[in-house]
mmCIF file of the N, C-alpha and C atoms, coordinates in Angstrom:
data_MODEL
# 
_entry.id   MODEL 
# 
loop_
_atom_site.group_PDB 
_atom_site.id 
_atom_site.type_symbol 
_atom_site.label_atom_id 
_atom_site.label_alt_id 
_atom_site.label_comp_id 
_atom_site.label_asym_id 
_atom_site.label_entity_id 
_atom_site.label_seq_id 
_atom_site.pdbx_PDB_ins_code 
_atom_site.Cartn_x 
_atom_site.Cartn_y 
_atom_site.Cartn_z 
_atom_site.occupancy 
_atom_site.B_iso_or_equiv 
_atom_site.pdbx_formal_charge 
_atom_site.auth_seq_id 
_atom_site.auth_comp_id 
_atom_site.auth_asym_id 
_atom_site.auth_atom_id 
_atom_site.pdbx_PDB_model_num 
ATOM 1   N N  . UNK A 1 1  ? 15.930  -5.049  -3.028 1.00 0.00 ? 1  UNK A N  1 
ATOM 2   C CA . UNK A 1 1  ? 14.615  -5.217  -2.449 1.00 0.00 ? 1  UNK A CA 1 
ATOM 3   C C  . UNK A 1 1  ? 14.591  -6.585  -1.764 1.00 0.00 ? 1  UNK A C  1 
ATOM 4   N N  . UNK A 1 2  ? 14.402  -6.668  -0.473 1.00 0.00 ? 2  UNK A N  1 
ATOM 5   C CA . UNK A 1 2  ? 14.362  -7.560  0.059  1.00 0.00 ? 2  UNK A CA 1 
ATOM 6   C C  . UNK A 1 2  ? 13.002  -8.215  -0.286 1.00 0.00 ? 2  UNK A C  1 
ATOM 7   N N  . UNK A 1 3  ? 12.977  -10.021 0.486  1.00 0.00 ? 3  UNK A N  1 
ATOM 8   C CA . UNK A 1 3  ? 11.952  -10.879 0.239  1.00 0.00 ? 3  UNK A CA 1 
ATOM 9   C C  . UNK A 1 3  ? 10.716  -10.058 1.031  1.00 0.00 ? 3  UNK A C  1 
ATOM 10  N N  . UNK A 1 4  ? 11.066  -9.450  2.345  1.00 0.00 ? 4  UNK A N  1 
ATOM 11  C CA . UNK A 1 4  ? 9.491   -8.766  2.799  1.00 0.00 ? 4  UNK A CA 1 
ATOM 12  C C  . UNK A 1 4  ? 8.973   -7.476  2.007  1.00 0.00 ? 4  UNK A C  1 
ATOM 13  N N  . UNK A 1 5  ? 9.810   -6.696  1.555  1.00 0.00 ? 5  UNK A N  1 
ATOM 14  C CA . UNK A 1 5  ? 9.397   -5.773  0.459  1.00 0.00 ? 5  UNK A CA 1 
ATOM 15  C C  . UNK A 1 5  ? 8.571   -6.244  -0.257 1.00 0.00 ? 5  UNK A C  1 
ATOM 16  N N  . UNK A 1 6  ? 9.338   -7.065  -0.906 1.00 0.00 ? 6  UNK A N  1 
ATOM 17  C CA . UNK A 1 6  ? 8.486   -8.111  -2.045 1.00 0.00 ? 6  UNK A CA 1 
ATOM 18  C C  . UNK A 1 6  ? 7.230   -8.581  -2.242 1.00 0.00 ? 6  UNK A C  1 
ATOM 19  N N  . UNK A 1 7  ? 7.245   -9.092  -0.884 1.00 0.00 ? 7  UNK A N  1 
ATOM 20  C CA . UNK A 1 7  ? 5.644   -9.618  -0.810 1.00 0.00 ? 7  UNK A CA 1 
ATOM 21  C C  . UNK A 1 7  ? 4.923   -8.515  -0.214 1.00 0.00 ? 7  UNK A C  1 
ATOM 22  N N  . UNK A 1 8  ? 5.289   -7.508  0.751  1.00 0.00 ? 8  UNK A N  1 
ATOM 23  C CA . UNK A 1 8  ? 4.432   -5.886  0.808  1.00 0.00 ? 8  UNK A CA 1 
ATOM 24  C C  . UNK A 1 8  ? 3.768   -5.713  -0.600 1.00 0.00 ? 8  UNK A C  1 
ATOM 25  N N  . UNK A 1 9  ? 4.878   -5.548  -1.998 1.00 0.00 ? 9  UNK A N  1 
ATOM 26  C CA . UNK A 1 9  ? 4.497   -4.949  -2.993 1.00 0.00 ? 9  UNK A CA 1 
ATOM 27  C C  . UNK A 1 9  ? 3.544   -6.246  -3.871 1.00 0.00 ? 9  UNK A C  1 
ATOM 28  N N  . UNK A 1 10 ? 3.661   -6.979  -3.652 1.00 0.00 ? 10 UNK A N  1 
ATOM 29  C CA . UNK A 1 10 ? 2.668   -8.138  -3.955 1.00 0.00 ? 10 UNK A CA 1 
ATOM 30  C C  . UNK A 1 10 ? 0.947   -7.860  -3.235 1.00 0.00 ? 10 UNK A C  1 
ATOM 31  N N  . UNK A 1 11 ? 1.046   -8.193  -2.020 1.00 0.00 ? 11 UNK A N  1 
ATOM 32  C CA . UNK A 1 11 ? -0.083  -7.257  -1.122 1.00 0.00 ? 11 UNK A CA 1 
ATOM 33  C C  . UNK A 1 11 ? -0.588  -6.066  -1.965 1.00 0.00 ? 11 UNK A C  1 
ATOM 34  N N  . UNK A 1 12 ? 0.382   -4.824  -2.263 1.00 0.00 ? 12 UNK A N  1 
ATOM 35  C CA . UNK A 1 12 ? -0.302  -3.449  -2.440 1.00 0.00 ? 12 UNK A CA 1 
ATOM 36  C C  . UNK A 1 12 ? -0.370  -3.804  -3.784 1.00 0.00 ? 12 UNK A C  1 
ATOM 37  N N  . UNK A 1 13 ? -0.336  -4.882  -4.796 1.00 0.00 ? 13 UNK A N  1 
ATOM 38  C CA . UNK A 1 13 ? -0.738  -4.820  -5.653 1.00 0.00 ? 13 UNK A CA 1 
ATOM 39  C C  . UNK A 1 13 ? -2.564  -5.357  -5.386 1.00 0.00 ? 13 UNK A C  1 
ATOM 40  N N  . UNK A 1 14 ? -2.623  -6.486  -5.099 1.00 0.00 ? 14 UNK A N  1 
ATOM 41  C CA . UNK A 1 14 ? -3.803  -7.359  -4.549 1.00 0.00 ? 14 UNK A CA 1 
ATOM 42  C C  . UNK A 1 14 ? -4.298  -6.130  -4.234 1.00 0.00 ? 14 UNK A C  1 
ATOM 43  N N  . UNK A 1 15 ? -4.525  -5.848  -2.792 1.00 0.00 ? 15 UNK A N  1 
ATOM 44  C CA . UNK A 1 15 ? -4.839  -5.268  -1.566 1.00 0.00 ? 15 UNK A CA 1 
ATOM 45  C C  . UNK A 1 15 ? -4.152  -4.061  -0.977 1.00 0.00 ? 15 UNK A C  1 
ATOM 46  N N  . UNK A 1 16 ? -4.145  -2.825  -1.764 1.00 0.00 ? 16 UNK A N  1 
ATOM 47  C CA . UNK A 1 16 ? -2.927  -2.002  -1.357 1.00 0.00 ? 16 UNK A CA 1 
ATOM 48  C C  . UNK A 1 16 ? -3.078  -1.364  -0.072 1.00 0.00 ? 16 UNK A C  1 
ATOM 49  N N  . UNK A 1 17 ? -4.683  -1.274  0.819  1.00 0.00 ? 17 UNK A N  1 
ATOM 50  C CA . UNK A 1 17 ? -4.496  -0.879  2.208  1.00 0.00 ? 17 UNK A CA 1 
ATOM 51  C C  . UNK A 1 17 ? -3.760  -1.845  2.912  1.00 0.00 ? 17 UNK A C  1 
ATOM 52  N N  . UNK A 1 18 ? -3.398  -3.375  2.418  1.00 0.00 ? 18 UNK A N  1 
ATOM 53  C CA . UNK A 1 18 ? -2.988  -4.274  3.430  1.00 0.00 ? 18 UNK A CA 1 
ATOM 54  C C  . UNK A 1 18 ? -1.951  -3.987  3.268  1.00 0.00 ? 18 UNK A C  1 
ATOM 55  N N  . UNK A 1 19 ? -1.094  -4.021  2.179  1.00 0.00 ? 19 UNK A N  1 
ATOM 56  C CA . UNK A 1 19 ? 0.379   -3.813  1.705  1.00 0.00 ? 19 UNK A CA 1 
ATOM 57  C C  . UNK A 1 19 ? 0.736   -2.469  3.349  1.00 0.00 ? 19 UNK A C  1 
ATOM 58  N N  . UNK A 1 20 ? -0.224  -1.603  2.566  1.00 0.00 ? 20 UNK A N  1 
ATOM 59  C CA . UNK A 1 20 ? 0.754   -0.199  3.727  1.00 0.00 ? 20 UNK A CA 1 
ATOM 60  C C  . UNK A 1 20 ? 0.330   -0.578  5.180  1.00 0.00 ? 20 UNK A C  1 
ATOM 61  N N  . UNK A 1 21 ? -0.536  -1.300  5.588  1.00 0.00 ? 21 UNK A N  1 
ATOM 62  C CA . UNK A 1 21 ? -1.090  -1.637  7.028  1.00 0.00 ? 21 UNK A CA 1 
ATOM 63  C C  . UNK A 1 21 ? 0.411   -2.544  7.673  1.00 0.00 ? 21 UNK A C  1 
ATOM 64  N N  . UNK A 1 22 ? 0.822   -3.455  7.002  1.00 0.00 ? 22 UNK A N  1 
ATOM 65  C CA . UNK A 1 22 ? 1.789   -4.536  7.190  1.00 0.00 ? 22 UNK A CA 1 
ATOM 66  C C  . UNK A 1 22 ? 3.101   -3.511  7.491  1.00 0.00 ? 22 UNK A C  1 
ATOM 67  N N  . UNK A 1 23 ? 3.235   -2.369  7.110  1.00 0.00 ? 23 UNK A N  1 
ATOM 68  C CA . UNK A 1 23 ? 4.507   -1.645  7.238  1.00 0.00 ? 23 UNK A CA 1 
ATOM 69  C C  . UNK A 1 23 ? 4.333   -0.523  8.175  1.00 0.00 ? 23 UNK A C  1 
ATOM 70  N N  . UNK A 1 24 ? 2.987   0.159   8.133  1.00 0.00 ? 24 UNK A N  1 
ATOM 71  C CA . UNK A 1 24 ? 2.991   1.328   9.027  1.00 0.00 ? 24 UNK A CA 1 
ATOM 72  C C  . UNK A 1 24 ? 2.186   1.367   10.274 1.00 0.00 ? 24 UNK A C  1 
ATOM 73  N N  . UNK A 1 25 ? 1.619   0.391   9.971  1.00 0.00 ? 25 UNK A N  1 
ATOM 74  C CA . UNK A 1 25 ? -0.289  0.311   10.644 1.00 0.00 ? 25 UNK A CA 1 
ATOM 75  C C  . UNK A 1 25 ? -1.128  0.849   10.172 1.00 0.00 ? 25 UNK A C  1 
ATOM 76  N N  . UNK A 1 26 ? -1.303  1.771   11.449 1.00 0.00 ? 26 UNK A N  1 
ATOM 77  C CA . UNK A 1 26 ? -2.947  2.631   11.366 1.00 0.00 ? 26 UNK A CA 1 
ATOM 78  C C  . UNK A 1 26 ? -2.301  3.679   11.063 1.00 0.00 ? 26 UNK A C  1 
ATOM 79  N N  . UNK A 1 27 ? -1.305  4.350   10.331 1.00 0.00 ? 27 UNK A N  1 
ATOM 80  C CA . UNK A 1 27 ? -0.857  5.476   10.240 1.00 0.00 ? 27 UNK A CA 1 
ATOM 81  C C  . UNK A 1 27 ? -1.492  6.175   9.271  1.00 0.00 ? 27 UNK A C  1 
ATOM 82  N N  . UNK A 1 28 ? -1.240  7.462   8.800  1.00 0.00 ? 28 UNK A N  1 
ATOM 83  C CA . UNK A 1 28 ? -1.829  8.359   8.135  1.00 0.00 ? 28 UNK A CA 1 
ATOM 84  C C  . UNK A 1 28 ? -2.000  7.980   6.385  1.00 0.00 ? 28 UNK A C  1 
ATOM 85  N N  . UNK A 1 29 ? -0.618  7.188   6.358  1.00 0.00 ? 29 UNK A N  1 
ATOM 86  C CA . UNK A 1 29 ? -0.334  6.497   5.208  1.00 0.00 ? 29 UNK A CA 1 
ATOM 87  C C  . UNK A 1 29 ? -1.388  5.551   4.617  1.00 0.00 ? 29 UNK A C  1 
ATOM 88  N N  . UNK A 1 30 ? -1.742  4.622   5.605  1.00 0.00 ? 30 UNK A N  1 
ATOM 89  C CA . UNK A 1 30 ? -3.235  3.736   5.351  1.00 0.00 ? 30 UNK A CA 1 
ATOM 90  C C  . UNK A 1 30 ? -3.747  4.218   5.277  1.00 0.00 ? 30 UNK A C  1 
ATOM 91  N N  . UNK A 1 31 ? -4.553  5.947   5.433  1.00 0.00 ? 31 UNK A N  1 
ATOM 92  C CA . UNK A 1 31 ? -5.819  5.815   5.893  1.00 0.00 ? 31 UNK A CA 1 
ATOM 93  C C  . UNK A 1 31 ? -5.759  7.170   4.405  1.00 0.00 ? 31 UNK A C  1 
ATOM 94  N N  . UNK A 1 32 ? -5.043  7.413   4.216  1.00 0.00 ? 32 UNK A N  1 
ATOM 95  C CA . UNK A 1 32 ? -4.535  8.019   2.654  1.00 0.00 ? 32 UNK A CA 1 
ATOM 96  C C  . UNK A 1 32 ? -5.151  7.023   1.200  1.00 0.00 ? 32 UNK A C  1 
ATOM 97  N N  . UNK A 1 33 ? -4.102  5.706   1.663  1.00 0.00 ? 33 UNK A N  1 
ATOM 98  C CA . UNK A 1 33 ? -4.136  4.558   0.666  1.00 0.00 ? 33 UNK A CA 1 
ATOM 99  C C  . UNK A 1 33 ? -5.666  4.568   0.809  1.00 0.00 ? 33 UNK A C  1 
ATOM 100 N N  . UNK A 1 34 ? -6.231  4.398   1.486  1.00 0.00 ? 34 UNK A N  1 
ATOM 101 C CA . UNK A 1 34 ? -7.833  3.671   2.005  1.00 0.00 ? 34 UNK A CA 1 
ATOM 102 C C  . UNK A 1 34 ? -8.455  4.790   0.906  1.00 0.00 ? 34 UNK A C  1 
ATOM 103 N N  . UNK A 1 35 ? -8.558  5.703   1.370  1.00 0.00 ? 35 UNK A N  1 
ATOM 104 C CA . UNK A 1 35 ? -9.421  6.744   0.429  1.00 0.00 ? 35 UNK A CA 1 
ATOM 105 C C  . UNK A 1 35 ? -9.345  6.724   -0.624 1.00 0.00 ? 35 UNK A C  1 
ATOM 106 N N  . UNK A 1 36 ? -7.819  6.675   -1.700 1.00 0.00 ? 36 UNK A N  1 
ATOM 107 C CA . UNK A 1 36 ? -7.713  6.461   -2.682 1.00 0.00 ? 36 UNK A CA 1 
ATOM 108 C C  . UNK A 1 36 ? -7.723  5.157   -3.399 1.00 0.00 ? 36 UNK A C  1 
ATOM 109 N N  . UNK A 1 37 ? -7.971  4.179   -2.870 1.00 0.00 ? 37 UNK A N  1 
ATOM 110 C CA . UNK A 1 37 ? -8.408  2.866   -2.683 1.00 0.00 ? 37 UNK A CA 1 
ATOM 111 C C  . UNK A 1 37 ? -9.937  2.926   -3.375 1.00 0.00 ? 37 UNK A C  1 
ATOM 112 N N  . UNK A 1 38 ? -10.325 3.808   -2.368 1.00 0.00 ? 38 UNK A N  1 
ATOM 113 C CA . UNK A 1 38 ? -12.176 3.720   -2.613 1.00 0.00 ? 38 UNK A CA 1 
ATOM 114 C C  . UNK A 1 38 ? -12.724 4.949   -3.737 1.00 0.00 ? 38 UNK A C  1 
ATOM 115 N N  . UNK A 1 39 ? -11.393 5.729   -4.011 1.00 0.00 ? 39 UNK A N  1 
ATOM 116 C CA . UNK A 1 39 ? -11.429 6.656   -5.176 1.00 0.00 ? 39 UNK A CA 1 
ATOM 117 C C  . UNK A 1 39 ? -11.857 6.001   -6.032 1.00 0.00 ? 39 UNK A C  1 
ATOM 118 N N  . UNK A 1 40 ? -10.492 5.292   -6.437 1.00 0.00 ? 40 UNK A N  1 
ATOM 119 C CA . UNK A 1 40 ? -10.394 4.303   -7.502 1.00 0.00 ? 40 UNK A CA 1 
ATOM 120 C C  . UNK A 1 40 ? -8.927  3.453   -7.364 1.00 0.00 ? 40 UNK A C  1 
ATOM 121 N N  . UNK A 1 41 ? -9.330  2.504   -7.340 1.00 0.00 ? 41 UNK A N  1 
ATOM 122 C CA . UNK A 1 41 ? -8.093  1.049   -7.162 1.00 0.00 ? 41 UNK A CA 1 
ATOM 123 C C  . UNK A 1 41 ? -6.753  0.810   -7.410 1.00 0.00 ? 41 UNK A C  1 
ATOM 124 N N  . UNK A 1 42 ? -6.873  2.186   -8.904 1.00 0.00 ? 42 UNK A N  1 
ATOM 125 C CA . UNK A 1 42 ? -5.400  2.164   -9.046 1.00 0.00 ? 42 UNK A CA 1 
ATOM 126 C C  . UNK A 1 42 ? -4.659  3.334   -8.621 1.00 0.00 ? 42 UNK A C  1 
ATOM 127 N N  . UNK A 1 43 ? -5.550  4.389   -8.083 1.00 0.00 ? 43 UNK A N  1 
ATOM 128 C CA . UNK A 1 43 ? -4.349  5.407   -7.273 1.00 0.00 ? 43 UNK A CA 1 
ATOM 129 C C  . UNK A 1 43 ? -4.343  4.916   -6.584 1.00 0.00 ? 43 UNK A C  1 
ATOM 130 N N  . UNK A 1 44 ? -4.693  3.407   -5.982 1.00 0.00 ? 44 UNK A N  1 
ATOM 131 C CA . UNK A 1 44 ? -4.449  3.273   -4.688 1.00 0.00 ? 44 UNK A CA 1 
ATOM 132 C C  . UNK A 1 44 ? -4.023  2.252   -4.350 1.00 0.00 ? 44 UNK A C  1 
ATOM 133 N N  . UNK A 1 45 ? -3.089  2.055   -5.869 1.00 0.00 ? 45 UNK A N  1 
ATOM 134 C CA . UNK A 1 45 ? -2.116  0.762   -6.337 1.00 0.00 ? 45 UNK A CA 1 
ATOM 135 C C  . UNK A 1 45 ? -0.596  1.636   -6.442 1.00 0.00 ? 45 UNK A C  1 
ATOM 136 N N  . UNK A 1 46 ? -0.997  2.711   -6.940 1.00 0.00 ? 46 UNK A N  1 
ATOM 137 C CA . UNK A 1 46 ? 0.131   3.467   -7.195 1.00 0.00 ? 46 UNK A CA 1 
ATOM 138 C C  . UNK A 1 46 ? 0.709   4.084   -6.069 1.00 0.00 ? 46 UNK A C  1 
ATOM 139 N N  . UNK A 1 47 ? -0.062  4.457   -4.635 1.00 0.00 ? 47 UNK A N  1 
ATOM 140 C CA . UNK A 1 47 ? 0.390   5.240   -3.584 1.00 0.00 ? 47 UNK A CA 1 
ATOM 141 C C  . UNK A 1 47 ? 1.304   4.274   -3.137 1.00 0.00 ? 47 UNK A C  1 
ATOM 142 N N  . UNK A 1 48 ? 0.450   2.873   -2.846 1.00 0.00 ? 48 UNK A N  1 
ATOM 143 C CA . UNK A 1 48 ? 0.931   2.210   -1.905 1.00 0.00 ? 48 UNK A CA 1 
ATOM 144 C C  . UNK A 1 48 ? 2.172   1.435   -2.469 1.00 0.00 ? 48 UNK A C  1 
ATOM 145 N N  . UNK A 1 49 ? 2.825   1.244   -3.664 1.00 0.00 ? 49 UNK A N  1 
ATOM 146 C CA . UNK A 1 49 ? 4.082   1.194   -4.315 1.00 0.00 ? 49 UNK A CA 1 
ATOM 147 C C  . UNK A 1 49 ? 4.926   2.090   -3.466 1.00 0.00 ? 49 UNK A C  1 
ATOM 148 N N  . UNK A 1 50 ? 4.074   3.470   -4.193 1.00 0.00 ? 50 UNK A N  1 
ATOM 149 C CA . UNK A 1 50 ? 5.089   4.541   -3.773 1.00 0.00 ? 50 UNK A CA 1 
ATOM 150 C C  . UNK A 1 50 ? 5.880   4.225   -2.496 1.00 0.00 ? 50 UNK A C  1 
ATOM 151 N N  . UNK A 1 51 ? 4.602   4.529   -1.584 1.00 0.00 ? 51 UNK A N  1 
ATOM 152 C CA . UNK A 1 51 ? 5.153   4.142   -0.224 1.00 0.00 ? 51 UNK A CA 1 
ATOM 153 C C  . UNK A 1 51 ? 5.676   3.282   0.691  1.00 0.00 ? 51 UNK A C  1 
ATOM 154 N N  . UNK A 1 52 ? 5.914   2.153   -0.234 1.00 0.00 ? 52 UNK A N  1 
ATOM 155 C CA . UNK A 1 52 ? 6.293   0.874   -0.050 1.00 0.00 ? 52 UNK A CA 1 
ATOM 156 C C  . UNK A 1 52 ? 7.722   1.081   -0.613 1.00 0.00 ? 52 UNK A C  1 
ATOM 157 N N  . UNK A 1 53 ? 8.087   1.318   -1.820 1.00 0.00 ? 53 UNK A N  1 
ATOM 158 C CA . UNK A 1 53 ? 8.884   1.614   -2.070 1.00 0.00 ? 53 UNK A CA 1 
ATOM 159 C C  . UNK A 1 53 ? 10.085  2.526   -1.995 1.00 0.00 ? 53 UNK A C  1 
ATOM 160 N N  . UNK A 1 54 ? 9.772   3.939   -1.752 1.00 0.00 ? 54 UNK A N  1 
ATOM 161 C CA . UNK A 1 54 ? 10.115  4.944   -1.293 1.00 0.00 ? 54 UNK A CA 1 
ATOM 162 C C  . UNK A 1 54 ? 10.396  5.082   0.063  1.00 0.00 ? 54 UNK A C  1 
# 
């Protein structure tokens, strides 16, 4: 895992729409994270891992 990974997954911990914004943009992926974000905070801690990671 590189140092920009790193701090992505730092971000999507904080802030997980910023984490996936910093890697994809405005893609479908943010706007996924966003919803489950406003679900509740931690599916939307867990997506944006995922997708950060994965």
């Amino acid at each position: 895992m590189g140092s920009e990974t790193f701090l992505e997954v730092i971000l999507a911990i904080l802030l997980p729409p910023v984490g996936v914004f910093l890697r994809y943009g405005c893609g479908v992926e943010l706007w996924i994270d966003l919803v489950l974000t406003i679900l509740g905070y931690i599916p939307g801690i867990i997506y944006a891992i995922y997708v950060l990671i994965g």
